[in-house]
Structures are given as structure tokens and as C-alpha cells.
DSSP file (Angstrom, degrees, kcal/mol; ACC not computed):
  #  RESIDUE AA STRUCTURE BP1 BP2  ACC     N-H-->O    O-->H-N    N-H-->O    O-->H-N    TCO  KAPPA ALPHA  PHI   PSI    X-CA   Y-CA   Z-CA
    1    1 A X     >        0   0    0      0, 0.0     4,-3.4     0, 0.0     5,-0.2   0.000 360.0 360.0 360.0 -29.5   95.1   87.6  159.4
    2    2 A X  H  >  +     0   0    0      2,-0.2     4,-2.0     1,-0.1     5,-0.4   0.867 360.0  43.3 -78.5 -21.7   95.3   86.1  156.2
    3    3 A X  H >>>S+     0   0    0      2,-0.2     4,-4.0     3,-0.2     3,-1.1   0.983 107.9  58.5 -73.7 -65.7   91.2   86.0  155.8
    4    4 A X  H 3>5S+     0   0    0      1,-0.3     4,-0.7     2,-0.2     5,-0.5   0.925 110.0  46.7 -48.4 -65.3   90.8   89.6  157.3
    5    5 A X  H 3X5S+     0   0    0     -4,-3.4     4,-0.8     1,-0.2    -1,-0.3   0.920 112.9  49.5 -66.9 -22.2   93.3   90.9  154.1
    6    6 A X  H <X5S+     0   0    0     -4,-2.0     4,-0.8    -3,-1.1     5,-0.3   0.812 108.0  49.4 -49.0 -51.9   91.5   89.0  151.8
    7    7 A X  H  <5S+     0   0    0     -4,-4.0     5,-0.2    -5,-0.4    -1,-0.2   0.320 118.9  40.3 -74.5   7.7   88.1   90.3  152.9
    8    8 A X  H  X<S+     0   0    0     -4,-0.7     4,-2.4    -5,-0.5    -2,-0.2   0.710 111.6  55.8-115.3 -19.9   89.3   94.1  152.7
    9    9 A X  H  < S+     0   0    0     -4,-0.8    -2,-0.2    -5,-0.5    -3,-0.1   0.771 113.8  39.2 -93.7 -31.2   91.0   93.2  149.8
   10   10 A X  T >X>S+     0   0    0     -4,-0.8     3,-3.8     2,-0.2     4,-0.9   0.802 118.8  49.1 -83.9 -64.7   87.4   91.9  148.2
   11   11 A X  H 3>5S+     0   0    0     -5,-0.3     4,-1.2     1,-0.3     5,-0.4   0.963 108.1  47.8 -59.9 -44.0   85.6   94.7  149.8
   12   12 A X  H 3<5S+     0   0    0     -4,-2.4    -1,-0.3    -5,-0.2    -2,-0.2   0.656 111.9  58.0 -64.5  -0.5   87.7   97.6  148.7
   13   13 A X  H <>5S+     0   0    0     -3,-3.8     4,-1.6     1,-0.1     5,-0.3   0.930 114.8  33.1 -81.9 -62.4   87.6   96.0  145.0
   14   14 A X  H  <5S+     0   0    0     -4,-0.9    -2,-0.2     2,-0.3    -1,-0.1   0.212 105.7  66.6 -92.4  27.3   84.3   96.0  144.7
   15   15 A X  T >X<S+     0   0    0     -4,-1.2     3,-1.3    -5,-0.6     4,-0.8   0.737 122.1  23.9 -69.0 -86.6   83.5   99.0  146.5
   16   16 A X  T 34 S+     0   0    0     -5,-0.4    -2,-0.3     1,-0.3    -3,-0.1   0.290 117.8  54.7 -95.8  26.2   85.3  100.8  143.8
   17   17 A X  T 3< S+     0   0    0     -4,-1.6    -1,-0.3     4,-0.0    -3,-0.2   0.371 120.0  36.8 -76.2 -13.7   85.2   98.7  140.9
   18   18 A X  T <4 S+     0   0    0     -3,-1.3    -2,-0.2    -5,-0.3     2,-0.2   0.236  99.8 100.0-113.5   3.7   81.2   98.5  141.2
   19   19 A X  S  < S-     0   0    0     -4,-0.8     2,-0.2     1,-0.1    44,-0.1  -0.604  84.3 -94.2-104.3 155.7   80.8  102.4  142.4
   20   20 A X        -     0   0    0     42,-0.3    42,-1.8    -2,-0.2     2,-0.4  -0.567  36.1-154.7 -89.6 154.1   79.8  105.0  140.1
   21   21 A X  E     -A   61   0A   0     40,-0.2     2,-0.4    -2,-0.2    40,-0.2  -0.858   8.2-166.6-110.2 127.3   82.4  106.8  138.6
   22   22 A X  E     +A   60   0A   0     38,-0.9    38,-0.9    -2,-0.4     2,-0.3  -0.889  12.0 167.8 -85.8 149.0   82.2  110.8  137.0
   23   23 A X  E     +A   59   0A   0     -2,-0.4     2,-0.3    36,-0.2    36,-0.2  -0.862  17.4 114.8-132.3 125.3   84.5  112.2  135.1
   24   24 A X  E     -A   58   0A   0     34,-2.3    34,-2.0    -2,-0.3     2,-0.3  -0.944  54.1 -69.2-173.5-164.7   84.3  115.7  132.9
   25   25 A X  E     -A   57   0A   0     -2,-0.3     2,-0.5    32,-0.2    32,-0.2  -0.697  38.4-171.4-100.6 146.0   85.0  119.2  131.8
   26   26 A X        +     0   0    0     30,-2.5    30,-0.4    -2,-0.3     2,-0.4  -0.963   8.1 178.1-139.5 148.5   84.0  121.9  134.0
   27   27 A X        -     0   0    0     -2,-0.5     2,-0.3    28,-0.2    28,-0.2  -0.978   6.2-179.3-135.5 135.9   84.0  125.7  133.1
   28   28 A X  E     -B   54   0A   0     26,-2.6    26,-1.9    -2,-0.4     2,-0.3  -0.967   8.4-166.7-142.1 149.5   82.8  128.6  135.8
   29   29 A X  E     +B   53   0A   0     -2,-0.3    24,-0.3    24,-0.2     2,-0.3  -0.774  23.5 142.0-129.2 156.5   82.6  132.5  135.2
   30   30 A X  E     -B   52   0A   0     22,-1.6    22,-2.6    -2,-0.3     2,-0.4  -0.935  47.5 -99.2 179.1 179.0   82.1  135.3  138.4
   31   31 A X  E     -B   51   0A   0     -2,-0.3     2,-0.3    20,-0.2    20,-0.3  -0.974  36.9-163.2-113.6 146.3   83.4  138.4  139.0
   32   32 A X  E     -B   50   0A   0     18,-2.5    18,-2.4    -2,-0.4     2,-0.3  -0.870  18.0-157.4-112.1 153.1   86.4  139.5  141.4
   33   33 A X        -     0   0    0     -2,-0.3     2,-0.5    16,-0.2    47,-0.2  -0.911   4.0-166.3-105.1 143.6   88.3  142.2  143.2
   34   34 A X        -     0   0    0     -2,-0.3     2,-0.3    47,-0.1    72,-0.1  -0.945  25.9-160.7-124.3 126.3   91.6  141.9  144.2
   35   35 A X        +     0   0    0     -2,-0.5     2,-0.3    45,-0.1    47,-0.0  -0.529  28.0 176.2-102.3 140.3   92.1  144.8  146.7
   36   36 A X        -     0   0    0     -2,-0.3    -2,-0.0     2,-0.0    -1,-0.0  -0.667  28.7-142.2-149.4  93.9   95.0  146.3  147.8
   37   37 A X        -     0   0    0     -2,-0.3     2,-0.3     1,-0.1     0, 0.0  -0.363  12.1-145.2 -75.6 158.8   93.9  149.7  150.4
   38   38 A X        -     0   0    0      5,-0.1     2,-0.1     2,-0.1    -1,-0.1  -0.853   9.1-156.5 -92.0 134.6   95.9  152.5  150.1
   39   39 A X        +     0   0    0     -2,-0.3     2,-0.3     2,-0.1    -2,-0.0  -0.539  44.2 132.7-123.5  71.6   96.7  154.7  153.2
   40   40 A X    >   -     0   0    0     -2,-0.1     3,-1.9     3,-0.1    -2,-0.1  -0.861  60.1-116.7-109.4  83.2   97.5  157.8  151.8
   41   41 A X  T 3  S+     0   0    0     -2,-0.3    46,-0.1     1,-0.3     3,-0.1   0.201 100.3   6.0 -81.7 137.7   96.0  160.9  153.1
   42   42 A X  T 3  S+     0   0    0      1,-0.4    -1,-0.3    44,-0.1     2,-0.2   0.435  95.0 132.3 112.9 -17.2   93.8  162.7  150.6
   43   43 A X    <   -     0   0    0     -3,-1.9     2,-0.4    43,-0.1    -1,-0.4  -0.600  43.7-158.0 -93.9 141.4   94.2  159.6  148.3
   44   44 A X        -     0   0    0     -2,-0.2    41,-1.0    41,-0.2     2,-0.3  -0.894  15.6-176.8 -99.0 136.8   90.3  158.3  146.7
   45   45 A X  E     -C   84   0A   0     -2,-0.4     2,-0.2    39,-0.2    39,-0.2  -0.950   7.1-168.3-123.0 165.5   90.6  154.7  145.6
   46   46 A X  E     -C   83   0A   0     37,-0.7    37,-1.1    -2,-0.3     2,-0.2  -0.900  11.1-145.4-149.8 124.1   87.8  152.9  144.0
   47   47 A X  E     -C   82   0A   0     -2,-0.2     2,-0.4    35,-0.2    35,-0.2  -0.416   9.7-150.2 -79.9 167.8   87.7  149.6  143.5
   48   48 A X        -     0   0    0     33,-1.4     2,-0.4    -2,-0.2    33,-0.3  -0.980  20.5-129.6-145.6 119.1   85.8  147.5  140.1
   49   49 A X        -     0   0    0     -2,-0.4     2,-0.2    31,-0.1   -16,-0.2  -0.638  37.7-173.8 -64.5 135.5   84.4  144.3  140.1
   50   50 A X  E     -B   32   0A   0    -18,-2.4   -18,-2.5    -2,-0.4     2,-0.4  -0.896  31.1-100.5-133.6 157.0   86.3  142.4  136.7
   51   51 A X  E     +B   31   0A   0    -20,-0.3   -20,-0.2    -2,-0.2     2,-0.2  -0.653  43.9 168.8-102.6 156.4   85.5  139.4  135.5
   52   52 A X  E     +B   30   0A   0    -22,-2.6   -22,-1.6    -2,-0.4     2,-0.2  -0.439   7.9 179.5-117.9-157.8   87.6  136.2  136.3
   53   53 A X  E     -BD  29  77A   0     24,-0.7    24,-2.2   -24,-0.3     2,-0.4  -0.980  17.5-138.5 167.9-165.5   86.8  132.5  135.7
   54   54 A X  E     +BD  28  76A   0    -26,-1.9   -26,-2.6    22,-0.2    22,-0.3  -0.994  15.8 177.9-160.7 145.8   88.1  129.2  136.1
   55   55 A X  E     + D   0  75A   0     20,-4.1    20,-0.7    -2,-0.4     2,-0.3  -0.865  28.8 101.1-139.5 168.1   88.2  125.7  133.7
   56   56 A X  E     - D   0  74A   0    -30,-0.4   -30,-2.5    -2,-0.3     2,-0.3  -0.907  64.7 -50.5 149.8-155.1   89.7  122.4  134.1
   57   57 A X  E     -AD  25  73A   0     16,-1.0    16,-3.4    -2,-0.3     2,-0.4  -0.772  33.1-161.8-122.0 175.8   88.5  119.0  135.1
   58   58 A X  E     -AD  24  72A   0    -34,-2.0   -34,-2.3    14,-0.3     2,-0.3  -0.961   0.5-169.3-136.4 142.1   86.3  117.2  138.0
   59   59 A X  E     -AD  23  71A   0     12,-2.0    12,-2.1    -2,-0.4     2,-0.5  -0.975   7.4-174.4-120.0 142.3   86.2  113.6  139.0
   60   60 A X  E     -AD  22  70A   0    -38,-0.9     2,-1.4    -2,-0.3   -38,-0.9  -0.895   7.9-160.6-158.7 103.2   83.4  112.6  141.6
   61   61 A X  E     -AD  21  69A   0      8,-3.0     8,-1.1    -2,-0.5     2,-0.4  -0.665  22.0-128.0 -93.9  97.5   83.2  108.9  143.0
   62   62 A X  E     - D   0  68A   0    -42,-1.8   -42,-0.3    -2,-1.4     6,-0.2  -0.416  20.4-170.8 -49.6 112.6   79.8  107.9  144.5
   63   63 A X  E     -     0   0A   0      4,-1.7     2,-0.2    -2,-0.4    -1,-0.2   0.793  67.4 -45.4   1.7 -79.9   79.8  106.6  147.9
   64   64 A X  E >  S- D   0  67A   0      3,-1.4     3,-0.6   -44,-0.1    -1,-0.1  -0.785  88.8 -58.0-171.5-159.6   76.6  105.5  148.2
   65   65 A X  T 3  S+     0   0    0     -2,-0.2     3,-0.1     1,-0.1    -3,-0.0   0.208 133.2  32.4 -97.8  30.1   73.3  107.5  147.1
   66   66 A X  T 3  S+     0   0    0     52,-0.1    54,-1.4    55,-0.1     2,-0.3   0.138 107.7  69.4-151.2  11.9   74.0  110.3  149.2
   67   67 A X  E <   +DE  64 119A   0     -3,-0.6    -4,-1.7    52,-0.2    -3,-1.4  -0.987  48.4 172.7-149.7 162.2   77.4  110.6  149.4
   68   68 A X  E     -DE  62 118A   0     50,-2.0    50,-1.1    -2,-0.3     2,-0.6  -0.952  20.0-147.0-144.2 139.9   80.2  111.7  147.0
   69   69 A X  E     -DE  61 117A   0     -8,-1.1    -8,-3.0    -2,-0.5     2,-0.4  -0.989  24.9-159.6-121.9 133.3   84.0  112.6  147.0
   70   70 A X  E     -DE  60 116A   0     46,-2.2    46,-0.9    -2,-0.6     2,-0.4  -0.882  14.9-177.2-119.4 121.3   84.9  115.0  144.7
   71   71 A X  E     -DE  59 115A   0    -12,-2.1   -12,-2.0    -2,-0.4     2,-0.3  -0.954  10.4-169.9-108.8 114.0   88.3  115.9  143.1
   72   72 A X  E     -D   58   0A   0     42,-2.1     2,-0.9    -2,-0.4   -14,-0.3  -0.927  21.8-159.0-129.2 172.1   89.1  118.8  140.7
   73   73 A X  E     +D   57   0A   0    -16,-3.4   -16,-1.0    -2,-0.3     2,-0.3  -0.730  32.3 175.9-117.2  93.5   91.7  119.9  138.6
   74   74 A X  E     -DF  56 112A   0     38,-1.9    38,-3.4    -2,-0.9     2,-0.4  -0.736  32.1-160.7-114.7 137.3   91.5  123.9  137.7
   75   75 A X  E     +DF  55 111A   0    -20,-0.7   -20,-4.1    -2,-0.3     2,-0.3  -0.871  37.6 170.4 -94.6 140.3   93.1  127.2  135.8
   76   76 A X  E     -DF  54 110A   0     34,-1.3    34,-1.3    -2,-0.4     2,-0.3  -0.944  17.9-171.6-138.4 171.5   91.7  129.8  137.3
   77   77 A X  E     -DF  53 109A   0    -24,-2.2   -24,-0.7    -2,-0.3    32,-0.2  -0.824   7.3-152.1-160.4 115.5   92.3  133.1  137.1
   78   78 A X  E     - F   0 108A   0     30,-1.3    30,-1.3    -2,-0.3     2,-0.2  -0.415   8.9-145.2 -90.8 178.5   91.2  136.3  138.7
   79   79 A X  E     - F   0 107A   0    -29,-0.2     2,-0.2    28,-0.2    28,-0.2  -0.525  11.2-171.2-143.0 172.2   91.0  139.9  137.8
   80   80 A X        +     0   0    0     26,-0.5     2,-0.4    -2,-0.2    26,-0.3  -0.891   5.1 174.1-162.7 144.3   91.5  143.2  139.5
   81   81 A X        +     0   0    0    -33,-0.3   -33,-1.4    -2,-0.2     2,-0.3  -0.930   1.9 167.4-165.8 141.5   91.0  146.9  138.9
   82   82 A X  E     -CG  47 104A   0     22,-2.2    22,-2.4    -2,-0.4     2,-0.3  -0.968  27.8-139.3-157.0 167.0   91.2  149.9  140.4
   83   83 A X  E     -CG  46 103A   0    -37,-1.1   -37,-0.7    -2,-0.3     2,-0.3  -0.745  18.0-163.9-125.2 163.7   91.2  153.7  140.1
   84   84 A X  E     -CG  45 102A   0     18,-2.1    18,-2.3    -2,-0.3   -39,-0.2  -0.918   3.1-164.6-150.0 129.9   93.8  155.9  142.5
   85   85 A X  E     - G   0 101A   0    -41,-1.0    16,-0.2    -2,-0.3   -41,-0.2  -0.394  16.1-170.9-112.1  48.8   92.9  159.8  142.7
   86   86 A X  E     - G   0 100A   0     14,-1.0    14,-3.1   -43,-0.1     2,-0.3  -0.100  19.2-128.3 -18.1 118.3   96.2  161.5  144.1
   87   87 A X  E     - G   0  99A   0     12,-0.2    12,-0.3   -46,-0.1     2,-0.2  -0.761  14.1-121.7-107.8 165.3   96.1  164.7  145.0
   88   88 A X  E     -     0   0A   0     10,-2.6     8,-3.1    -2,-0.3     9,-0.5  -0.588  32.0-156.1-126.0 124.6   98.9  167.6  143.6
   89   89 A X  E     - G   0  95A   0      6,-0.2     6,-0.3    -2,-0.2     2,-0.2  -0.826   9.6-125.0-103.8 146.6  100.6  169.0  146.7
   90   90 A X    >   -     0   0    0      4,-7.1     3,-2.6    -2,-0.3     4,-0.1  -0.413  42.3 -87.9 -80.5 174.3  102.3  172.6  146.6
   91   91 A X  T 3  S+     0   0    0      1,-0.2    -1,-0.1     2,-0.2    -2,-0.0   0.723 134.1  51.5 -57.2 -25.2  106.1  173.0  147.7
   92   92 A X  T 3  S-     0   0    0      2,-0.2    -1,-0.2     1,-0.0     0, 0.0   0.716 123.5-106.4-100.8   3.6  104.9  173.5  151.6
   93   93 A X  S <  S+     0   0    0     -3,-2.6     2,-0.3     1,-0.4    -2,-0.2   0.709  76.0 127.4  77.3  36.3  102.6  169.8  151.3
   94   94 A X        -     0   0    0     -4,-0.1    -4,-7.1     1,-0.0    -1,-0.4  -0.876  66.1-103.2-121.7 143.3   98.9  171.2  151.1
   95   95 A X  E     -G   89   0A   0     -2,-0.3    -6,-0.2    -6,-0.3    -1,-0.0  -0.128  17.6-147.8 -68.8 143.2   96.8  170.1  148.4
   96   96 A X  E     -     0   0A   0     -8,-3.1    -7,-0.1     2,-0.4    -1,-0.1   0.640  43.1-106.2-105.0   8.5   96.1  172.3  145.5
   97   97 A X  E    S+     0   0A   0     -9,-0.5     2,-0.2     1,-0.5    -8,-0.1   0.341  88.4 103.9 102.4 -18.5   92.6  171.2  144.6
   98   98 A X  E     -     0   0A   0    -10,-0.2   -10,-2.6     2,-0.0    -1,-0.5  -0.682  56.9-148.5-113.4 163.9   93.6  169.2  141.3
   99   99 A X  E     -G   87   0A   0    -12,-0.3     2,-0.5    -2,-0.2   -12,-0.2  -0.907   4.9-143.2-139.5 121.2   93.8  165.4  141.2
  100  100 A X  E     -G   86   0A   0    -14,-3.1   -14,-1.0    -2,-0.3     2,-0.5  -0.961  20.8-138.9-120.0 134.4   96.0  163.0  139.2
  101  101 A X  E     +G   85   0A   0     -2,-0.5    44,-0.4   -16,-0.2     2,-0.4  -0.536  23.4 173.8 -72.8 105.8   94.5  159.9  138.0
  102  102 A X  E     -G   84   0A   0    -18,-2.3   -18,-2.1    -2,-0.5     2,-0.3  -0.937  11.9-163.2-122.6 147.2   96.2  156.4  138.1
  103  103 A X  E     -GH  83 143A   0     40,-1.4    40,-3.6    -2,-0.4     2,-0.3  -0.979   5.8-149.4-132.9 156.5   94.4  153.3  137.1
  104  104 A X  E     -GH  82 142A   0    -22,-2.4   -22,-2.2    -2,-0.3     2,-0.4  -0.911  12.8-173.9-122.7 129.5   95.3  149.8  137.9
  105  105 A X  E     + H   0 141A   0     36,-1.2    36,-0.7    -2,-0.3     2,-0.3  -0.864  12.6 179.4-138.4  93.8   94.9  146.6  136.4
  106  106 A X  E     - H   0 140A   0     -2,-0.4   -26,-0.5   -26,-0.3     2,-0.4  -0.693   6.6-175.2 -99.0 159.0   95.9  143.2  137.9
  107  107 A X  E     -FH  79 139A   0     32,-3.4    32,-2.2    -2,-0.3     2,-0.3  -0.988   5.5-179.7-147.1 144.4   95.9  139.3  137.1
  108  108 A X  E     -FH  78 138A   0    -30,-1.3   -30,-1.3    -2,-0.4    30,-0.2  -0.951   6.0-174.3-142.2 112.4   96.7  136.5  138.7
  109  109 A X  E     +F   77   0A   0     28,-4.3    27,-1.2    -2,-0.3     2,-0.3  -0.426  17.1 152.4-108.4 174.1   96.4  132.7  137.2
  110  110 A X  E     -FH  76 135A   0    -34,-1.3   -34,-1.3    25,-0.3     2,-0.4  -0.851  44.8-105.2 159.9-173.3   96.9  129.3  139.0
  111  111 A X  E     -FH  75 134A   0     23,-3.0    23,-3.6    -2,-0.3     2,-0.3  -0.890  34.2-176.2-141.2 144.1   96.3  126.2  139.3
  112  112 A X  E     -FH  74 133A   0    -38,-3.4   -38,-1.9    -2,-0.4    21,-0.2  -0.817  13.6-160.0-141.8 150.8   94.1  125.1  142.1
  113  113 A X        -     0   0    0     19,-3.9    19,-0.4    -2,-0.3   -40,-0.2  -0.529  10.2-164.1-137.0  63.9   93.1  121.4  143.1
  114  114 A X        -     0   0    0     17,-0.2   -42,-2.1   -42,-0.2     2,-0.3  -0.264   4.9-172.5 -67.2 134.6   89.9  121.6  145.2
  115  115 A X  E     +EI  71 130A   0     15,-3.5    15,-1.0   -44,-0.2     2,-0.2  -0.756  25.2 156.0-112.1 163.7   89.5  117.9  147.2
  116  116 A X  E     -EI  70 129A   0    -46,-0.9   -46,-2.2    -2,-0.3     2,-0.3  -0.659  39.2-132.5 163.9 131.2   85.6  118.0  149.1
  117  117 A X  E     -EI  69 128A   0     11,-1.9    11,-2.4   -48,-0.2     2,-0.4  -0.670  20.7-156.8 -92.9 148.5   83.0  115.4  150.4
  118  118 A X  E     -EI  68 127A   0    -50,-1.1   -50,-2.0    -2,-0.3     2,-0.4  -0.925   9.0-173.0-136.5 139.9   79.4  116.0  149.4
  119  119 A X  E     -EI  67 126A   0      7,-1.1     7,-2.4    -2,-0.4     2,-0.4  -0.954  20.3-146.1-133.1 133.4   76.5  114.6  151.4
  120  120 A X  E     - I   0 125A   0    -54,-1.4     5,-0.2    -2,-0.4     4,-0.1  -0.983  16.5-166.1 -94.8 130.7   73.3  115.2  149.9
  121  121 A X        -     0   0    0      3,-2.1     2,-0.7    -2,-0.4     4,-0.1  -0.233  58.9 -63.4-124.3  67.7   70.4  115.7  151.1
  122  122 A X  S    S-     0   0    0      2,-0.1    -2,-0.0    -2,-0.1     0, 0.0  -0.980 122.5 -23.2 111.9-100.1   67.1  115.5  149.1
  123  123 A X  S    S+     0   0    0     -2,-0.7     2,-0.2    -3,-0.1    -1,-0.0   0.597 130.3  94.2-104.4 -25.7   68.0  118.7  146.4
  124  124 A X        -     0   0    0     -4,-0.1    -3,-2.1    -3,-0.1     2,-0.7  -0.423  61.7-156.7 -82.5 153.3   70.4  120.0  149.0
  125  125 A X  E     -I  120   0A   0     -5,-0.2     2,-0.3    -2,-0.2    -5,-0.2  -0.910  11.3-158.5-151.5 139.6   74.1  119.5  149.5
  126  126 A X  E     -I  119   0A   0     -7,-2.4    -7,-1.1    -2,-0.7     2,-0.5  -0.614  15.0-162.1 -72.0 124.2   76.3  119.6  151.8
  127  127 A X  E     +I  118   0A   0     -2,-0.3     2,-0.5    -9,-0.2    -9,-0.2  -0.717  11.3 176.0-160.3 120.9   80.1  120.1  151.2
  128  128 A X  E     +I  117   0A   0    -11,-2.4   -11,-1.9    -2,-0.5     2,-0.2  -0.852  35.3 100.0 -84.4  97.6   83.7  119.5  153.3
  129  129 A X  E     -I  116   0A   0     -2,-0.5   -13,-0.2   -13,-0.2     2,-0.2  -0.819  52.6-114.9-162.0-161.5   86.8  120.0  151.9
  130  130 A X  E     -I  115   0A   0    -15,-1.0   -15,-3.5    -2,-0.2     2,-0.5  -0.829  18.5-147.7-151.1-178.4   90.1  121.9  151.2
  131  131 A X        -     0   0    0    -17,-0.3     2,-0.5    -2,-0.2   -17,-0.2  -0.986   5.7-154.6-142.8 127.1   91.6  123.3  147.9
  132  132 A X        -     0   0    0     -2,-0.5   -19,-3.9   -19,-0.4     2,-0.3  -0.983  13.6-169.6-130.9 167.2   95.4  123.5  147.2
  133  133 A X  E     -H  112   0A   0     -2,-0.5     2,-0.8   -21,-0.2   -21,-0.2  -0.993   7.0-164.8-138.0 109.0   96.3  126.2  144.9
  134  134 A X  E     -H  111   0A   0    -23,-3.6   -23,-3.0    -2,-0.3    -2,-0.0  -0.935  28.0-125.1-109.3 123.2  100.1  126.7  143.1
  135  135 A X  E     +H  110   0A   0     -2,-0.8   -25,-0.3   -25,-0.3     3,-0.1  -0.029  32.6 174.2 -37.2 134.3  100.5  129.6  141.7
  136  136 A X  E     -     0   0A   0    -27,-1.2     2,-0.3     1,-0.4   -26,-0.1   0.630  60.0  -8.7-121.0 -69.7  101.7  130.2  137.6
  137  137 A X  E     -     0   0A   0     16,-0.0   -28,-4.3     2,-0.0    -1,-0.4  -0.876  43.6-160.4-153.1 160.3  101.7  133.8  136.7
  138  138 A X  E     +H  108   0A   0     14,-0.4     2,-0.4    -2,-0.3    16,-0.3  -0.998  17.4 167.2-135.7 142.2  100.9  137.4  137.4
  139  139 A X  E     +H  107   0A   0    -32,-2.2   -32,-3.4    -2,-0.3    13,-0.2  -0.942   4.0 145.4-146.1 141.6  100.5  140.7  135.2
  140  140 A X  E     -HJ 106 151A   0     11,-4.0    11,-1.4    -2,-0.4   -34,-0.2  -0.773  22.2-135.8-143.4-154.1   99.3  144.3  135.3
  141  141 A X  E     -HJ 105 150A   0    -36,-0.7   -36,-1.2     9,-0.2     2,-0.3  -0.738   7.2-146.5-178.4 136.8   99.5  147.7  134.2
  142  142 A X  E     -HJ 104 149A   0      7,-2.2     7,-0.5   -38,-0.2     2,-0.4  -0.689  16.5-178.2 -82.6 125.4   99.4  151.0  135.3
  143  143 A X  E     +HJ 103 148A   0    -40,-3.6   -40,-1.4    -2,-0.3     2,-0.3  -0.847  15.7 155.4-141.4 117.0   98.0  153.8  132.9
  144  144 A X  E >   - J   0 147A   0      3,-2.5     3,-2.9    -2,-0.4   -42,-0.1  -0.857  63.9 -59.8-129.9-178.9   97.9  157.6  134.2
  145  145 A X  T 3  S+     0   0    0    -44,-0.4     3,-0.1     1,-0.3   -43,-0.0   0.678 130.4   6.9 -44.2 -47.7   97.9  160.9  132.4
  146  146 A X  T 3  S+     0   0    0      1,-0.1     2,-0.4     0, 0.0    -1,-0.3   0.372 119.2  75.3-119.2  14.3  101.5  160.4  130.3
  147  147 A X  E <   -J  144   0A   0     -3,-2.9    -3,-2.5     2,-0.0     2,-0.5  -0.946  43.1-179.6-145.7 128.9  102.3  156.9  131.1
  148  148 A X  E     -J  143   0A   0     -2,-0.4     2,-0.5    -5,-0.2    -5,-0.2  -0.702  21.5-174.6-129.7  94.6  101.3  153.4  130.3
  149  149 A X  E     -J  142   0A   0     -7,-0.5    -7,-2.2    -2,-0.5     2,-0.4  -0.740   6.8-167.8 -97.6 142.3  103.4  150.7  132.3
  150  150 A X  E     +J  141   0A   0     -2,-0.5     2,-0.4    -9,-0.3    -9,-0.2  -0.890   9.8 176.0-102.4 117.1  103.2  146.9  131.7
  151  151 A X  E     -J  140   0A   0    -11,-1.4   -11,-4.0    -2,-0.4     3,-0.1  -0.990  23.4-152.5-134.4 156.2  104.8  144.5  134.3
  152  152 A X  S    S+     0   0    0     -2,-0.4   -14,-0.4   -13,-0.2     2,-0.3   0.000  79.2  52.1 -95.8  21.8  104.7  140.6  134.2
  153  153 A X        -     0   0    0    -16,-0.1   -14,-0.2     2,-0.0    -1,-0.1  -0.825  60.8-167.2-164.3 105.9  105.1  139.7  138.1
  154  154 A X        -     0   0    0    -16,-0.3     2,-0.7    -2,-0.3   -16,-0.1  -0.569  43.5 -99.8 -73.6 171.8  102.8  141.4  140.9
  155  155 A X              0   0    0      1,-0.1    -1,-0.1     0, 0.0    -2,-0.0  -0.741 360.0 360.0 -97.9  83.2  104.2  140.7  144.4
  156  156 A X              0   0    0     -2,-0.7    -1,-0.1   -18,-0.0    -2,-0.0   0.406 360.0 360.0-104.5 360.0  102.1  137.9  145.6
């Protein structure tokens, strides 16, 4: 028994004292929706692509020459926007042909820890994993015809 922990104890040193190591900054841009349908009848929504992004750090431990375990450590944050077209009901609840205009603006940051195995193969790659994600903060705002509200906490 005692040989057998001594040879894992050897191999797992230099397995990963001799394996190559990454470490660095990584920064990513894209665009998002965060969508939220309305089932209102008569109501138009239109959603808008905004742009989010994401920062942080990566670590990436070769395997071998085709295979890689990947850790990283990320703020991201996505964007949302949207337009609401309501329509002005008379006193008996039929539309009167005019339209009031709300637009919507959400954000939502956190901090996300994607874990994932990479196999490569020739220029292609392969990739397994899972992400955990805790939340830090959320904001919007609201702006229609006479009103511009600001809140710090979406319900997410």
C-alpha cells in the first residue's frame, strides 16, 4: 500500500508540476436580449438587441496535446431593451386608436465561473462543461411620455 501512495503521489506531482500551465486576462463583447412577453391584448412590444459583455480571468491546464481543463473567473453583464405600445381605452374598454409609449431598459451583472474540458481536434475543439453564476446587481428604467423612473433591483 505504501508503494502504490508513493507512486500516485510521484505521478500526480509530476503530472502537474511538469504540465503546461495558462493563466490570463480575458475580455468578450456580444449583444443580448433579456425578454420579458407581455400578454396584453392590443399591447405591441418590440424587443432590441443591446450590447453586453463580460471580463475576468481564465486558467487552462494542458492534459496532454489534445486535451485541456479550463477554469474561468468572469463579470459579466447583460443588457436589455424594449419598447411597450399600449393602447388608450375609452370608459366602456375599446381602444380609441391612440397609443402610449413606454420604453424599458434592464441590466443585470454577475459573477459567473465557467469549469469545461476541451479536446481538440486538429483546428477544432470540442468542449464539456458547466458554469456557476452568482448574481451581484440589477437596474433599469422606465421612460414614457411624462415620466422617467429609475429602480436598482429587477425581480430576478
Amino acid at each position: 500500500m505504501k508503494f502504490f501512495n508513493s507512486f500516485l503521489f510521484l505521478f500526480i506531482y509530476f503530472h502537474f508540476s511538469f504540465g503546461q500551465h495558462e493563466l490570463g486576462i480575458k475580455a468578450s463583447g456580444g449583444v443580448s436580449q433579456i425578454t420579458n412577453h407581455i400578454n396584453s391584448p392590443g399591447t405591441k412590444q418590440t424587443l432590441y438587441f443591446s450590447v453586453s459583455g463580460q471580463g475576468g480571468f481564465f486558467y487552462s491546464f494542458h492534459l496532454g496535446s489534445k486535451s485541456i481543463l479550463n477554469v474561468e473567473l468572469l463579470f459579466t453583464q447583460i443588457e436589455g431593451r424594449e419598447k411597450l405600445e399600449i393602447p388608450y381605452l375609452d370608459s366602456y374598454g375599446n381602444p380609441t386608436g391612440q397609443y402610449l409609449t413606454d420604453e424599458l431598459w434592464r441590466h443585470i451583472s454577475y459573477l459567473s465561473m465557467p469549469l469545461f474540458y476541451s479536446f481538440k481536434c486538429k483546428k477544432l475543439s470540442f468542449n464539456l462543461g458547466g458554469q456557476f453564476s452568482l448574481y451581484l446587481k440589477s437596474s433599469g428604467r422606465e421612460k414614457g411620455p411624462t415620466w422617467d423612473n429609475r429602480f436598482n433591483k429587477l425581480n430576478v
